[in-house]
C-alpha positions as CSV (number, residue, x, y, z in Angstrom):
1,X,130.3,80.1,90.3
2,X,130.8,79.5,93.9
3,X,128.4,77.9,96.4
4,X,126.2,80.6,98.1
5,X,126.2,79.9,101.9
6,X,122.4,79.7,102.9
7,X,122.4,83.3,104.4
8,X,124.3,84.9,101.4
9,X,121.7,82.9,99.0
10,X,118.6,83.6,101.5
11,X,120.5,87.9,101.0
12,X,120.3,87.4,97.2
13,X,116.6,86.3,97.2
14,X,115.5,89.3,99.6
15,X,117.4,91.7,97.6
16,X,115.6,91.1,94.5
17,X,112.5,91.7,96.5
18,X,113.8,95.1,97.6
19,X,114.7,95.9,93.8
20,X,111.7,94.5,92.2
21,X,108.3,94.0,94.2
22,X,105.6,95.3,92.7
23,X,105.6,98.0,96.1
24,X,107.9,100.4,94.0
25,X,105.6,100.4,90.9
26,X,104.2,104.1,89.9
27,X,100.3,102.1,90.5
28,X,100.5,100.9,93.6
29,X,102.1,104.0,95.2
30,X,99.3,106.1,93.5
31,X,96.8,102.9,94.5
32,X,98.5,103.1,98.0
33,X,98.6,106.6,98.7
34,X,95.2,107.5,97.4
35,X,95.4,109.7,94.5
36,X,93.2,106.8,92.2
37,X,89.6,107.6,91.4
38,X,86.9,104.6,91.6
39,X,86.9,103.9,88.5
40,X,90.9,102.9,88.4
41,X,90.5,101.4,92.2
42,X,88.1,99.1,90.0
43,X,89.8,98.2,87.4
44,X,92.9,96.8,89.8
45,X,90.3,94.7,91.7
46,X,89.1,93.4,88.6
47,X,92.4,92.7,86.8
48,X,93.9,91.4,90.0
49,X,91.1,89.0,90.5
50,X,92.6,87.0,87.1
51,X,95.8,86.8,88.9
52,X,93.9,85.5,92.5
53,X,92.2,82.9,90.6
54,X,95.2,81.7,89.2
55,X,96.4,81.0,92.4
56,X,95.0,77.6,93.3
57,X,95.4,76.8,89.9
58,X,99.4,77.2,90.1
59,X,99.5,75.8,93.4
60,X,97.8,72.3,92.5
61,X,100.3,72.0,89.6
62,X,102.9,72.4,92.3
63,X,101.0,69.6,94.4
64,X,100.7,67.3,91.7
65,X,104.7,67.7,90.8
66,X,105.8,67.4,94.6
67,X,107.3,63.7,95.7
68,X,106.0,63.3,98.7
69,X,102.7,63.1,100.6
70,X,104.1,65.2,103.3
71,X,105.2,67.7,101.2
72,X,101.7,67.2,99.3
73,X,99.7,68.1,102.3
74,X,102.1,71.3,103.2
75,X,101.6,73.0,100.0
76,X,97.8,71.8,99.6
77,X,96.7,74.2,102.5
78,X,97.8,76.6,99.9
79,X,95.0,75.6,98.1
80,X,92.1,75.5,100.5
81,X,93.3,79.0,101.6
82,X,92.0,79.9,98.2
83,X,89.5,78.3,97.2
84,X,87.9,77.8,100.8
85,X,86.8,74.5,102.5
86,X,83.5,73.4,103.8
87,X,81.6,76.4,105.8
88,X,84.6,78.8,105.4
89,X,85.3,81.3,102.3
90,X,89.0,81.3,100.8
91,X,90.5,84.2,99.3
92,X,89.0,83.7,95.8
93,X,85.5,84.6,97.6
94,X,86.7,86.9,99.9
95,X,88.3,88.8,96.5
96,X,85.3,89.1,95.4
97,X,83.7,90.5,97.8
98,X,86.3,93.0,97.5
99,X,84.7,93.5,93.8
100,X,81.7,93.6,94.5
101,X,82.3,96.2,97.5
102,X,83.9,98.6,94.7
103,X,80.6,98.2,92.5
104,X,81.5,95.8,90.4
105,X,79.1,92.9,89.3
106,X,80.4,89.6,90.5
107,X,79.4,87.6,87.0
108,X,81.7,90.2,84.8
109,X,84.3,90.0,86.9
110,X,84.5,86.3,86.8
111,X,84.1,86.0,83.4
112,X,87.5,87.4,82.5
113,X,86.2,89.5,79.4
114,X,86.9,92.9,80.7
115,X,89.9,92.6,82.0
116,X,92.6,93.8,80.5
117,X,95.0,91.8,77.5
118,X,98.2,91.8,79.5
119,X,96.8,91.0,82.6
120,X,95.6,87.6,81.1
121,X,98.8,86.7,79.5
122,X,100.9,87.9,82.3
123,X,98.5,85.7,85.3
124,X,98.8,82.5,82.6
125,X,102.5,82.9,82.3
126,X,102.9,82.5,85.4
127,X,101.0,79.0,85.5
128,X,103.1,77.9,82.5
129,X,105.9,78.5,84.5
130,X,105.5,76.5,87.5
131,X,104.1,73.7,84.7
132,X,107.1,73.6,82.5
133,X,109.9,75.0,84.7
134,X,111.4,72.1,87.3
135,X,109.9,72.0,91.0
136,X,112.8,73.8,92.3
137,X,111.7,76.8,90.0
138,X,108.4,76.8,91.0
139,X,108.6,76.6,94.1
140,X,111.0,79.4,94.2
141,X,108.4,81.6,92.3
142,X,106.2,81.5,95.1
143,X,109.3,83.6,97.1
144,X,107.2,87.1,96.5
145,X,105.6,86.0,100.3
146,X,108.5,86.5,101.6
147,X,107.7,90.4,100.7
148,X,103.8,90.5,100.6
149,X,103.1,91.1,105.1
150,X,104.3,94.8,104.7
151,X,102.7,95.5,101.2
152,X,99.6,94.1,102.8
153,X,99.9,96.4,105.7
154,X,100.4,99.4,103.8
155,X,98.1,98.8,101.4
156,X,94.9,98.6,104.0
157,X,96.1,101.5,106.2
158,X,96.6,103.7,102.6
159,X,93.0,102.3,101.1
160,X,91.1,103.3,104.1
161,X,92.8,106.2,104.9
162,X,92.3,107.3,101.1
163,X,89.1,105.9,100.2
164,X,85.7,106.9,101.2
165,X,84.5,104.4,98.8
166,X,86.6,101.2,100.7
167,X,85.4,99.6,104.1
168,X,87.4,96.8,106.4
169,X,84.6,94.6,105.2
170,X,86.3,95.8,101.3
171,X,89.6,94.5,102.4
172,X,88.4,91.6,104.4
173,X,90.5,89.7,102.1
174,X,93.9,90.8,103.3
175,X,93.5,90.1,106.7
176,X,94.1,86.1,106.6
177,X,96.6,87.1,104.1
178,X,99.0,88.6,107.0
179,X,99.3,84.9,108.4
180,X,98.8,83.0,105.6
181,X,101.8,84.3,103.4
182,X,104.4,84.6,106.1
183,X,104.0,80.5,106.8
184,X,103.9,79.8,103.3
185,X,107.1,82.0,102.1
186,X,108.9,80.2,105.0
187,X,108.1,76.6,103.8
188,X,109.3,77.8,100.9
189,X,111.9,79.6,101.8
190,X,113.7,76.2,103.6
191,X,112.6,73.9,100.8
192,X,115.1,76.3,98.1
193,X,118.0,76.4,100.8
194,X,117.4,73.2,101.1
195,X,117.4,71.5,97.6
196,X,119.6,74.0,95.7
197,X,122.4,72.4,96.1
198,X,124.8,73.8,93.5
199,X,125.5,77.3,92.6
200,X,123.5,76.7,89.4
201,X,120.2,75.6,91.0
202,X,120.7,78.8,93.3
203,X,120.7,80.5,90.5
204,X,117.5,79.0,88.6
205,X,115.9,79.5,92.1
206,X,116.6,83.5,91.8
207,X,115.9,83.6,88.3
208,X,112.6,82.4,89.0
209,X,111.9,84.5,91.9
210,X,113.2,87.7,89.5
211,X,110.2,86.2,86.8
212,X,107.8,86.2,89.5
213,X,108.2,89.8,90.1
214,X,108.4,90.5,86.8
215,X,104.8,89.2,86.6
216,X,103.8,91.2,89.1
217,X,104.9,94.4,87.6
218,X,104.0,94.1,84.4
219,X,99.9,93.8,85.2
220,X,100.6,96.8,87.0
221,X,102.6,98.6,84.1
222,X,99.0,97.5,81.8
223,X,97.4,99.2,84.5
224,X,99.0,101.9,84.5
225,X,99.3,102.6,80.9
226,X,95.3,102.1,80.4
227,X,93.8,103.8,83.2
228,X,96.2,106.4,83.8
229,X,98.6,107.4,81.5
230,X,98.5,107.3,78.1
231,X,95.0,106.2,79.4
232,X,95.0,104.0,76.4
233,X,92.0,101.2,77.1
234,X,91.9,98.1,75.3
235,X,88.7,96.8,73.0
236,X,86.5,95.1,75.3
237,X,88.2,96.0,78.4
238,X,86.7,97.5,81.3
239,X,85.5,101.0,80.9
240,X,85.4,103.2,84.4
């Protein structure tokens, strides 16, 4: 395999984001466009807050596997952004306010029991990755930022627009997202272009992006197939 130049291997990387973010899931366009009820708006804040807390979980494995201190420090923001520093909330907090907005009581939510099966072992997988996998992978997995500004967008303007149920003060949690994510999918961004240096670490590097999306989709296809159709709910899983 030949050497991708940095703007054909930066091409590949946004082209699997066009073929497989979670945006052109059969969920989030029916999440998106309004056509959920409460009770299914509830059960994706209360799976996707498994997936949110594994954030700074994920991103301190990163930390820990990083070389430097300066690159330490870049990605450790990452971490504060989610789990909040001194006087300010992070995005773990600001989820949950999100939860409890819908209805739904903080202490179940955080306890993890109702949510769904798949959601669990799709949200760990991804931790296992970035564990096991080299730091070029893992980094790379992080490259779903790159899509996450206009999902964001769309998915506020469709929830309020949709929702009587859903305030700004629901969605408070996307706004520092819509900074947040476009600095960190460019760090990361320059650090793959930067330190995959043959055709086969390119590769690795959109392999691991195409995993990351493949996370993505498949809490939304348990979603889907509990709380819509075949509307098939797990034991012990959240009941609208």
């Amino acid at each position: 395999m030949t050497l991708l130049s940095a703007n054909e291997f930066e091409g590949r990387l946004r082209a699997i984001g066009a073929e497989r973010y979670h945006n052109r899931h059969a969920f989030h366009r029916l999440l998106h466009d309004g056509k959920l009820n409460k009770g299914q708006v509830q059960a994706w804040a209360l799976n996707r807050y498994i997936y949110q807390s594994r954030i700074p979980i994920k991103d301190a494995i990163i930390v820990s596997r990083l070389p430097t201190p300066e690159l330490r420090a870049t990605w450790r923001v990452r971490i504060e952004d989610h789990d909040g520093t001194d006087g300010s909330d992070g995005g773990i907090a600001r989820w949950l306010k999100l939860t409890g907005g819908l209805g739904l009581d903080g202490a179940m939510v955080t306890s993890e029991q109702a949510a769904l099966p798949a959601t669990i072992f799709a949200a760990d997988a991804y931790v296992h990755f970035v564990q096991n996998r080299s730091v070029l992978e893992a980094v790379a997995s992080s490259l779903t930022e790159l899509f996450a500004p206009t999902i964001i967008a769309e998915r506020v303007e469709g929830m309020l627009g949709g929702y009587d149920f859903v305030t700004k003060e629901t969605l408070a949690y996307f706004g520092k997202r819509m900074t947040q994510a476009p600095r960190d999918a460019d760090f990361a961004l320059r650090y793959c272009i930067e330190h995959a240096r043959t055709r086969k670490e390119q590769q690795l590097c959109l392999d691991a992006l195409t995993f990351k999306c493949n996370v993505l989709w498949a809490m939304l296809d348990a979603l889907h197939f509990a709380y819509v159709t075949p509307g098939l709910i797990p034991p012990g899983a959240f009941k609208p």
